[in-house]
N, C-alpha and C positions, 0 to 999 in steps of 0.2 A: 824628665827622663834624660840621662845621657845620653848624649850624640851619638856615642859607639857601642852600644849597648841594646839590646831589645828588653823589650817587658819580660818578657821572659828571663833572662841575665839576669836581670836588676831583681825579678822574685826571689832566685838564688842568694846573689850577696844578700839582701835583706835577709832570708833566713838562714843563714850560715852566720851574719851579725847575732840575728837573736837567739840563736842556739849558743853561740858561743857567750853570748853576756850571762844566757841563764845556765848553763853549765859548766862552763871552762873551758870544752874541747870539744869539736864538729865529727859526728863519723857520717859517711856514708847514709848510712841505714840511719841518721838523727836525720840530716837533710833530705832525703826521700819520705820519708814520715812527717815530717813536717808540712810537702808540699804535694803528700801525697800520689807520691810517682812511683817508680819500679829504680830501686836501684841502679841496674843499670843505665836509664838516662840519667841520675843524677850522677855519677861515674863521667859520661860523655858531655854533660854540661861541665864540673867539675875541673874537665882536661880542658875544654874553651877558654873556663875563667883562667886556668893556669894560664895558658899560653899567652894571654891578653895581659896579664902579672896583676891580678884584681887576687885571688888566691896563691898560697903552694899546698899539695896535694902528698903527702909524704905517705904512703901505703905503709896498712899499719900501724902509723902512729895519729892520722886524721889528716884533716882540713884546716889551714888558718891564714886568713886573712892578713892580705900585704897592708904595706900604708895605705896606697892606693884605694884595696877595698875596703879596709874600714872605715876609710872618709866616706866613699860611697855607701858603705849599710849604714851609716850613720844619717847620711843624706836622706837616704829613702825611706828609713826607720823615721826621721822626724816631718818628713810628708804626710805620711800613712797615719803618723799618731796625732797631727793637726789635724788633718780632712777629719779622721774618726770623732777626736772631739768636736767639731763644728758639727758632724751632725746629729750627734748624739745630743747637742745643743738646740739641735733643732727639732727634738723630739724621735729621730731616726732609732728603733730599737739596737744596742748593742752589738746583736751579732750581724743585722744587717748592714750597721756602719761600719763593720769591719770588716763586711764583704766589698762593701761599695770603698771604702778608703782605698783598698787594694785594687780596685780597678783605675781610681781617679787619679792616685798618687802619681803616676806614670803619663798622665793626658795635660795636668793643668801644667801651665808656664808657672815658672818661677815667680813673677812678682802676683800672681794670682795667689799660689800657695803664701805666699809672704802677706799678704794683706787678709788670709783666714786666718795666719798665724797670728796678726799683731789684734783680729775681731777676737779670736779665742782669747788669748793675754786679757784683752782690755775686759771681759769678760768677767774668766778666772779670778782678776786681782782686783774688779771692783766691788761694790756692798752685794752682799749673800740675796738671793731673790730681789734682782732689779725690778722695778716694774712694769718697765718694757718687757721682760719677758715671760713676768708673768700675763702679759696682755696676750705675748706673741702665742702662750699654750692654750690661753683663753679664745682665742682665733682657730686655732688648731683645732679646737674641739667644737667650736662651735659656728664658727667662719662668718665670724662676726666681732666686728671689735670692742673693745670695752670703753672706750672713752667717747663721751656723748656725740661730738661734734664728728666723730667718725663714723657713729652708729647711723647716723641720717643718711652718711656718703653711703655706705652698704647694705643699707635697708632697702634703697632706692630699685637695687638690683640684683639679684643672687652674685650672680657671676662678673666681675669685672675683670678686663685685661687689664693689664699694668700700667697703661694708657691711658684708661677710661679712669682710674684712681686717679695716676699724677691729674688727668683734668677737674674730676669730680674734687680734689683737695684743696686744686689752685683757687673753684670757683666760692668755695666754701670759707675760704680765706678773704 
């Protein structure tokens, strides 16, 4: 998140960016529909980001984004679209990854989002159905791992902490 900015600001520029990539031009009533407000607070948000020089505001002609705030919906725009696909990688349904990206994108530190970004990448760019993850959905569904020497670790006990794996693996090794 920006240092001078609240979550709330930063929901604005975000969608004032994606309004403007998918259309061309920001009004009013695009950005309150968007984020589901009343006009008038997007009006009185609108006049903050101006002042701040994140937007200009020209009545009647729209909404458009300075330098400034297009680096920044650009920023938050590529938070929000890393977090979604990691979780949607993780089996997270779509609209709930794009609920939960939209809460996250603003909490994690930057080298946190930079290191789902480079899991998503390595991901994306390697061979089509890994099999680690096809183990990882087979776990998901069934909370149990597929490969033998695992399946004894988790047999052992329904429920393990995170703990009780990294020991149950060390000792199995």
């Amino acid at each position: 998140m920006s240092a001078n900015l609240s979550r709330k600001a930063e929901d604005y520029i975000e969608a004032i960016f994606n309004i403007s990539q998918e259309k061309g031009y920001v009004r009013i009533k695009d950005i309150a529909a968007e984020l589901g407000v009343r006009p008038p607070s997007a009006v009185e948000m609108v006049k903050k980001l101006n002042d701040q020089g994140y937007v200009t505001h020209k009545k009647y002609e729209g909404v458009f984004l300075t330098a400034a705030g297009e680096e920044l919906g650009r920023g938050v725009k590529d938070r929000h679209d890393t977090i979604k696909a990691f979780l949607i990688f993780i089996g997270v349904p779509e609209n709930i990854a794009d609920t939960d990206a939209c809460t996250m994108e603003h909490e994690l530190a930057a080298k946190t989002v930079g290191q789902i970004k480079n899991l998503v990448k390595f991901i994306e760019f390697g061979p089509a159905n890994p099999k680690w993850l096809d183990h990882f959905r087979i776990f998901c569904d069934t909370g149990k791992h597929s490969c033998d020497k695992m399946r004894v670790v988790y047999s052992a006990k329904d429920e393990l902490s995170i703990n009780e794996v990294h020991e149950a693996r060390a000792s199995a090794n």
